[in-house]
DSSP file (Angstrom, degrees, kcal/mol; ACC not computed):
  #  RESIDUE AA STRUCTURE BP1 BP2  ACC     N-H-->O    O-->H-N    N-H-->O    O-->H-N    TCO  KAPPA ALPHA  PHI   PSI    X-CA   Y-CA   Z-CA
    1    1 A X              0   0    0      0, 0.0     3,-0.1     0, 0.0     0, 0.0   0.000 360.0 360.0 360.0 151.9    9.3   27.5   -5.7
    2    2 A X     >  -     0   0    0      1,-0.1     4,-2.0     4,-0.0     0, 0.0  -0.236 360.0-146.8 -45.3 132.7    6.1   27.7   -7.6
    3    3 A X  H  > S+     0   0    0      2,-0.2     4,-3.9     1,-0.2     5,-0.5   0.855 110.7  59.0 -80.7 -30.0    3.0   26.5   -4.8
    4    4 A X  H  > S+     0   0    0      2,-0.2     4,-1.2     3,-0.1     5,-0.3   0.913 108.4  44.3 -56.5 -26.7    1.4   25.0   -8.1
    5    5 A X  H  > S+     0   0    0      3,-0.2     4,-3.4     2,-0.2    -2,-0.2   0.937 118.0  51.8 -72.8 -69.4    5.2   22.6   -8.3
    6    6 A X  H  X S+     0   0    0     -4,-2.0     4,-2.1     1,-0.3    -2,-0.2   0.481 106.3  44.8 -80.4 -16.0    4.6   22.2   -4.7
    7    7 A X  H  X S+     0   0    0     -4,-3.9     4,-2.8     2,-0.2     5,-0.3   0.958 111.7  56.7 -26.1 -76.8    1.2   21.0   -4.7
    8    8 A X  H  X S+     0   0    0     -4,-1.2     4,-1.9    -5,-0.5    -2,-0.2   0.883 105.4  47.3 -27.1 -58.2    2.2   18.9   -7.3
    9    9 A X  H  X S+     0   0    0     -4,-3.4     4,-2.0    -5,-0.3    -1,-0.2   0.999 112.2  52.4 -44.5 -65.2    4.9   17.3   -5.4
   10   10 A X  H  X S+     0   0    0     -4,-2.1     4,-2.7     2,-0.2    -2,-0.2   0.854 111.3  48.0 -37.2 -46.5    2.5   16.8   -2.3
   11   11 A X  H  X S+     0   0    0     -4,-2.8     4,-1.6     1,-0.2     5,-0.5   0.983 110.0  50.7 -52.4 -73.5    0.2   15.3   -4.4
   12   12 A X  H >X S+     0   0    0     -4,-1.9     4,-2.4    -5,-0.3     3,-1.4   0.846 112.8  42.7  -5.6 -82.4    2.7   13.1   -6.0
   13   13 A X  H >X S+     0   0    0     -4,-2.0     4,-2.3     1,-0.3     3,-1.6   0.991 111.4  58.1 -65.9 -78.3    4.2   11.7   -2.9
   14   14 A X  H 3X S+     0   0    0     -4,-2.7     4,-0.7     1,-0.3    -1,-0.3   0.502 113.4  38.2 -22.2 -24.0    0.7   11.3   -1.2
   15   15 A X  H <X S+     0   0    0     -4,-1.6     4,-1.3    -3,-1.4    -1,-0.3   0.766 117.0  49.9-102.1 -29.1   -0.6    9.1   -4.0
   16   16 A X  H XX S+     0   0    0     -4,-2.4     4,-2.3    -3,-1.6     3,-1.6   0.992 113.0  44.9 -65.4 -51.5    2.6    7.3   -4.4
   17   17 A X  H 3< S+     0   0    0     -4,-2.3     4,-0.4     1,-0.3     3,-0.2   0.931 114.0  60.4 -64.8 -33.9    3.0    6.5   -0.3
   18   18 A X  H 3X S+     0   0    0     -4,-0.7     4,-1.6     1,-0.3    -1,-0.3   0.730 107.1  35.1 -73.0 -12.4   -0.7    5.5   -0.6
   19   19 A X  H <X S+     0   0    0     -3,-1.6     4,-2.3    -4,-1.3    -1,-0.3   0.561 113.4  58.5-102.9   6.2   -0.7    3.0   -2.8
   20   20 A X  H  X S+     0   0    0     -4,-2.3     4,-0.7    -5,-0.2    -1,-0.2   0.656 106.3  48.7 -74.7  -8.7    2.5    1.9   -1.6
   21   21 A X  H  > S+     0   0    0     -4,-0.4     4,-2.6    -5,-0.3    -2,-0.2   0.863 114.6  49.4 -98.0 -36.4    0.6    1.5    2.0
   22   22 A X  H  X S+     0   0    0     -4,-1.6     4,-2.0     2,-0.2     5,-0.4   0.996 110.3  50.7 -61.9 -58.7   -2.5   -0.6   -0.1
   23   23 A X  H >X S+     0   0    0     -4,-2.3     3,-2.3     1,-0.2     4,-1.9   0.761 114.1  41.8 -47.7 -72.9    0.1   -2.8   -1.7
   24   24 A X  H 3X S+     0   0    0     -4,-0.7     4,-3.1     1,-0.2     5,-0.3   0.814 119.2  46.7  -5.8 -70.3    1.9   -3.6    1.8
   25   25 A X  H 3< S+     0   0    0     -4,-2.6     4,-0.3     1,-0.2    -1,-0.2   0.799 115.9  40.8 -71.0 -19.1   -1.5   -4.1    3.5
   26   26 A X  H <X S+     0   0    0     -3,-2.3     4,-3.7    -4,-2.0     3,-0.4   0.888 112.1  57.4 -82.8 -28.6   -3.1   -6.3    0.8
   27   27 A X  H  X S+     0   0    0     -4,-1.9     4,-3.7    -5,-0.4     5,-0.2   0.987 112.2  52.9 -29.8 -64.2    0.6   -8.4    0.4
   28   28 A X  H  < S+     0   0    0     -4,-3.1     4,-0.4     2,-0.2    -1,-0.2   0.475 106.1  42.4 -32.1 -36.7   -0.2   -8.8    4.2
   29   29 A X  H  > S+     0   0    0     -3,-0.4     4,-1.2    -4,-0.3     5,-0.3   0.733 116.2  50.9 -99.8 -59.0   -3.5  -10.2    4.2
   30   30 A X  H >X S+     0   0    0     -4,-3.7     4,-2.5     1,-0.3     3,-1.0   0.931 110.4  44.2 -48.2 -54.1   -2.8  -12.4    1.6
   31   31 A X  H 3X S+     0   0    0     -4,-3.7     4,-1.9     1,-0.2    -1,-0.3   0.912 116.6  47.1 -77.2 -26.1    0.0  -13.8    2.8
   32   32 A X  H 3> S+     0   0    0     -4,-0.4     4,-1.6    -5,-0.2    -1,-0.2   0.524 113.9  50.8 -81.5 -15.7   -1.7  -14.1    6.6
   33   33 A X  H <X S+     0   0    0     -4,-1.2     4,-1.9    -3,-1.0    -1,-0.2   0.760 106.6  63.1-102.7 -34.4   -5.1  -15.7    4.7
   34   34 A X  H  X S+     0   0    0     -4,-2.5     4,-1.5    -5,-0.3    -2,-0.2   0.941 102.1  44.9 -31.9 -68.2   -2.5  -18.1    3.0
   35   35 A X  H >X S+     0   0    0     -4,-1.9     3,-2.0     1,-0.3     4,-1.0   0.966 109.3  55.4 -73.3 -40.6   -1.5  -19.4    5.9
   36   36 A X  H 3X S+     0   0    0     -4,-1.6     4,-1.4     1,-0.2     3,-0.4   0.806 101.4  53.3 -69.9  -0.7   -4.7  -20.0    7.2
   37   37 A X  H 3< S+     0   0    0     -4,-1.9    -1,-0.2     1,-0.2    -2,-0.2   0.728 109.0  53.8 -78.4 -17.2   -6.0  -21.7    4.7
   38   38 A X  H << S+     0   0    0     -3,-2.0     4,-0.5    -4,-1.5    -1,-0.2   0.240 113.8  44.4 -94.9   6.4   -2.5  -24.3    5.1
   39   39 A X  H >< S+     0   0    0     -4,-1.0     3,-1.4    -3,-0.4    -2,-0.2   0.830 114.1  48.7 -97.6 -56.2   -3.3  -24.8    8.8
   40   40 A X  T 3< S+     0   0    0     -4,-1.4    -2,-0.2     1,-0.3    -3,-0.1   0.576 111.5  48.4 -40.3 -27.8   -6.9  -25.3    8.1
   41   41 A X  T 3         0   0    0      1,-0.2    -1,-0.3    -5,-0.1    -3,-0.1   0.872 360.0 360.0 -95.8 -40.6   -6.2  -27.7    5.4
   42   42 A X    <         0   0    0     -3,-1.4    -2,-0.3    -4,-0.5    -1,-0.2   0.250 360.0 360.0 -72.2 360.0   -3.6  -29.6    7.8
């Protein structure tokens, strides 16, 4: 293979897993500030 393809790939993947790792971690937060804000409120 080409290293310029395999860069490319790396690259690829890397950016993809990372904003797959922000969405997860902000889902997370959210959903975890969520709830304190319904025990807080109760």
């Amino acid at each position: 293979m080409n290293d310029a393809v395999v860069i490319g790939g790396l690259a690829m993947f890397a950016s993809t897993g990372f904003i797959v790792v922000v969405a997860l971690t902000a889902a997370a937060l959210l959903g975890f500030f969520e709830k304190r804000i319904d025990h807080g409120e109760h």
